[in-house]
C-alpha positions, 0 to 999 in steps of 0.5 A: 565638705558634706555639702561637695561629698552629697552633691557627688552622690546626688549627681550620680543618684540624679543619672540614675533617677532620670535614666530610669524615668525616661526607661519607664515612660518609653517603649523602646530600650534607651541608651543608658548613660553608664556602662554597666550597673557594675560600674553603676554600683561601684561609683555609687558605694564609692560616694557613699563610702567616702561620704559614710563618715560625714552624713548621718547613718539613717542618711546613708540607709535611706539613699542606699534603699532608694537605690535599690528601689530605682535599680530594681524598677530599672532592670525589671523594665529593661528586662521586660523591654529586652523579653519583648524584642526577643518574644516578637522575633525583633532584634535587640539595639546591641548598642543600648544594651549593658554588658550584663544584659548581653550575657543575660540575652546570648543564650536565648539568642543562640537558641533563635538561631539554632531553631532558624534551620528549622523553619526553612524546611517547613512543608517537608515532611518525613514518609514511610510505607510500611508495603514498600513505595507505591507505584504511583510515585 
């Protein structure tokens, strides 16, 4: 039994350490191959919960820091990724972001779009005569 219940784990932490190699070692945001980090979690702690009472604690511990470790190294990159696209005017891949990126990304893409308007009118500026309008115009 413990060999099958940590292959299950080592299964989901492999996705998880490969994904995270290929997100670090490129420039460009990848597709992730889960849905979420919420459903991420959610698999891993359901492993481990179900594997907490055939592995060793001490076990249990360290995978569950090494899991936050790779977690944490994920989303600092993908943030930054993400930070980039968005600081260069460059559209963010939609379809490779998760569903917590998203709702990080709208707001500072509502924000883009409301300074839009803004830009087109450059070269129009906004004139007062304090005696009237000249005759020259």
């Amino acid at each position: 039994m413990v060999g099958g219940v940590s292959q299950l784990i080592s299964d989901v932490l492999r996705r998880l350490m490969d994904f995270t190699k290929l997100e670090v070692s490129t420039e460009e945001i990848q597709r992730p191959p889960f849905e979420s980090y919420a459903q991420l979690v959610q698999e891993l702690n359901s492993k481990l919960l179900t594997s907490g009472n055939v592995l060793d604690k001490e076990l249990v511990e360290t995978t569950m820091n090494m899991v936050r470790e790779t977690i944490a190294i994920l989303v600092r990159k993908r943030i930054e990724k993400i930070m980039r696209y968005y600081q260069a005017g460059k559209e963010v891949p939609q379809d490779a972001l998760l569903p917590e990126e998203r709702r990080f990304l709208m707001p500072l893409l509502e924000l883009r779009i409301a300074e839009a308007p803004r830009s087109e009118v450059q070269g129009l500026a906004i004139v007062s005569f304090k005696k009237g309008v000249p005759s020259t115009l």
